[in-house]
C-alpha positions in Angstrom: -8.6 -16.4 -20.7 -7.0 -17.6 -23.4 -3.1 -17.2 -24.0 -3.4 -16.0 -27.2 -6.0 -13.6 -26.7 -4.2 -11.5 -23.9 -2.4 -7.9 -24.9 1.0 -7.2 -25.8 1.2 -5.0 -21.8 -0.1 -8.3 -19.9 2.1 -10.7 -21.9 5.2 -8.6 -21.2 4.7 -8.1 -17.4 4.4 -11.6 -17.0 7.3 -12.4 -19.5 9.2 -9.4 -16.8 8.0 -10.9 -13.5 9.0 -14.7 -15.3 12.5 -13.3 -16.0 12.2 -11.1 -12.6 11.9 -14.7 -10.6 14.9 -16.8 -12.2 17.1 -13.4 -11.8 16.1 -13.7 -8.0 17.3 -17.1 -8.2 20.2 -16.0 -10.0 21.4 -13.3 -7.9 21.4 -15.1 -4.8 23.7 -17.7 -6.1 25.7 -15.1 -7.4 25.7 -13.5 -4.1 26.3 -16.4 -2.3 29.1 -18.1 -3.9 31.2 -14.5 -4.3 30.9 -13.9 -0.6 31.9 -17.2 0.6 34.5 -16.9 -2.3 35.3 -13.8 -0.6 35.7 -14.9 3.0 36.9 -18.1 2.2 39.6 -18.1 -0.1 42.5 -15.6 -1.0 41.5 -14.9 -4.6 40.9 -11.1 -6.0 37.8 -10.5 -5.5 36.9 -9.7 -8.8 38.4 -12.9 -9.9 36.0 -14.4 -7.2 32.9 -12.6 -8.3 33.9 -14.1 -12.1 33.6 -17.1 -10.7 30.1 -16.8 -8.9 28.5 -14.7 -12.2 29.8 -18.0 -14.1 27.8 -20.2 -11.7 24.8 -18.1 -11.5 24.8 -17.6 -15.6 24.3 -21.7 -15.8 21.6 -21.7 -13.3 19.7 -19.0 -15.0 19.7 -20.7 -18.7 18.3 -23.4 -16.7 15.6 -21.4 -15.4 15.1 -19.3 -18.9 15.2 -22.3 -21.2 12.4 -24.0 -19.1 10.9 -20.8 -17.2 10.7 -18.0 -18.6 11.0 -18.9 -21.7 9.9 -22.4 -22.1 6.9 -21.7 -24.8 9.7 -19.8 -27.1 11.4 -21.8 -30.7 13.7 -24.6 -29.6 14.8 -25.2 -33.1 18.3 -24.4 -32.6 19.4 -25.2 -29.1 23.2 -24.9 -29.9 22.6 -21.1 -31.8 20.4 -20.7 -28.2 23.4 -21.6 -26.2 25.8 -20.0 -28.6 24.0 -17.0 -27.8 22.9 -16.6 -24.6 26.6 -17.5 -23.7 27.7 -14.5 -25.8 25.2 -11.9 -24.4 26.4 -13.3 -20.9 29.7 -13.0 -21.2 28.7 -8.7 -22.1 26.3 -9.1 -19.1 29.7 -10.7 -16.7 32.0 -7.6 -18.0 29.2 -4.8 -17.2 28.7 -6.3 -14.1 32.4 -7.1 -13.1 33.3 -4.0 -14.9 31.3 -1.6 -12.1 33.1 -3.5 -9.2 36.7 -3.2 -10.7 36.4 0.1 -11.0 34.9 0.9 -7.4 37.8 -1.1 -6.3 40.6 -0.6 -8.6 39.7 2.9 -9.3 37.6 4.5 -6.1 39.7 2.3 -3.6 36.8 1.2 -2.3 36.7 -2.5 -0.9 35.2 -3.2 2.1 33.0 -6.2 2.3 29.5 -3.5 2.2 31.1 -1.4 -0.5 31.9 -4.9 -2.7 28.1 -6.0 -2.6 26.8 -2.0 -3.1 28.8 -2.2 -6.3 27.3 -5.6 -6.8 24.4 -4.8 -7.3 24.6 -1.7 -8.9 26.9 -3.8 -12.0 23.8 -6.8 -11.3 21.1 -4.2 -11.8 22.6 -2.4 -15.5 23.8 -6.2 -17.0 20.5 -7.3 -16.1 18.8 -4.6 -18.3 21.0 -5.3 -20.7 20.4 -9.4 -20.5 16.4 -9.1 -20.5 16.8 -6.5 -23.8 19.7 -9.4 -25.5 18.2 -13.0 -24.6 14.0 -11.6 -25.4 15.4 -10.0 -28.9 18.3 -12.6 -30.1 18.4 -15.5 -27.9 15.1 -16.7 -27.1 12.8 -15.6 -29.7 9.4 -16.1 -29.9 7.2 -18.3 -32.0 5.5 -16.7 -35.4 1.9 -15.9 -34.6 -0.5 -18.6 -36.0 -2.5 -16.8 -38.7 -6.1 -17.1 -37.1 -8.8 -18.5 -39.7 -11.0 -15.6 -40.5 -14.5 -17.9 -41.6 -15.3 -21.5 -41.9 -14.9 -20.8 -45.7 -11.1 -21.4 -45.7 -11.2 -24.9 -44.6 -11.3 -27.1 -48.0 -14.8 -28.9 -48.2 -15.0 -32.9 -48.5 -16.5 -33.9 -52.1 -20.0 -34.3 -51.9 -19.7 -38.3 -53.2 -16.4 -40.3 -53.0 -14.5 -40.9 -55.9 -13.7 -43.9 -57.4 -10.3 -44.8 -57.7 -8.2 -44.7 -60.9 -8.4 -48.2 -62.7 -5.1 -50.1 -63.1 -3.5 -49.8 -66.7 -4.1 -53.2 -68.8 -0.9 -54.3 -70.4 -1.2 -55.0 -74.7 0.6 -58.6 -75.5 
């Protein structure tokens, strides 16, 4: 089957389960680097998770920009970037947003109750990131307008034509 000829349902689910994969890849860097971040070092742990949601936002234009997304206009690669970094940086307050306040605000801060919170702030910026980058960041190509009948190609002349003689110059 033909890309083009595919509905609007199957070319979302696959644009979902594209995005679905890199934020896979995305999370688990997150998750990683803000845990040894966590056990590691003596910074805040929101500070820490800043840190890790910045590392997993590179690797996931990575995977969008040549994923996910490849197939989308790459006209304007520093209005992309521009962009994405923008809608990001509302995706890394949402997300750091939920743990400060189950920290800062519930008191709650055990290693368990960091990563529930995690992944509660995860799940709501990521709604919010597949609605931002698929609308404003990575936009998709016009449709080609499909030829309706042989008619609208132009047809060759019938017999070639002769070229236009050279202008003779009067003395």
């Amino acid at each position: 089957m033909e890309r083009g000829s595919e509905g609007p349902f199957k070319r979302l689910t696959r644009e979902v389960a594209k995005f679905g994969a890199v934020g896979v890849v995305g999370t688990v860097v997150n998750f990683a680097v803000s845990n040894l971040l966590w056990h590691l070092t003596s910074l805040q742990a929101v500070r820490a998770n800043v840190i890790a949601t910045i590392v997993a936002i590179g690797c996931n234009y990575i995977g969008f920009r040549y994923f996910t997304y490849r197939d989308r206009d790459k006209s304007a690669r520093t209005k992309e970037l521009t962009l994405f970094l923008a809608f990001s940086l509302v995706g890394l307050v949402i997300e750091n947003g939920v743990l400060f306040a189950a920290i800062y605000g519930l008191g709650w801060d055990s290693s368990l109750q960091r990563n529930v919170f995690k992944v509660l702030g995860i799940g709501i910026a990521t709604l919010f990131r597949f609605w931002s980058y698929r609308t404003w960041v990575f936009k998709a190509l016009p449709a080609e307008e499909p030829v309706l009948d042989a008619d609208a190609f132009p047809k060759p002349p019938s017999e070639p034509q002769p070229l236009p003689r050279p202008k003779q110059r009067v003395s």
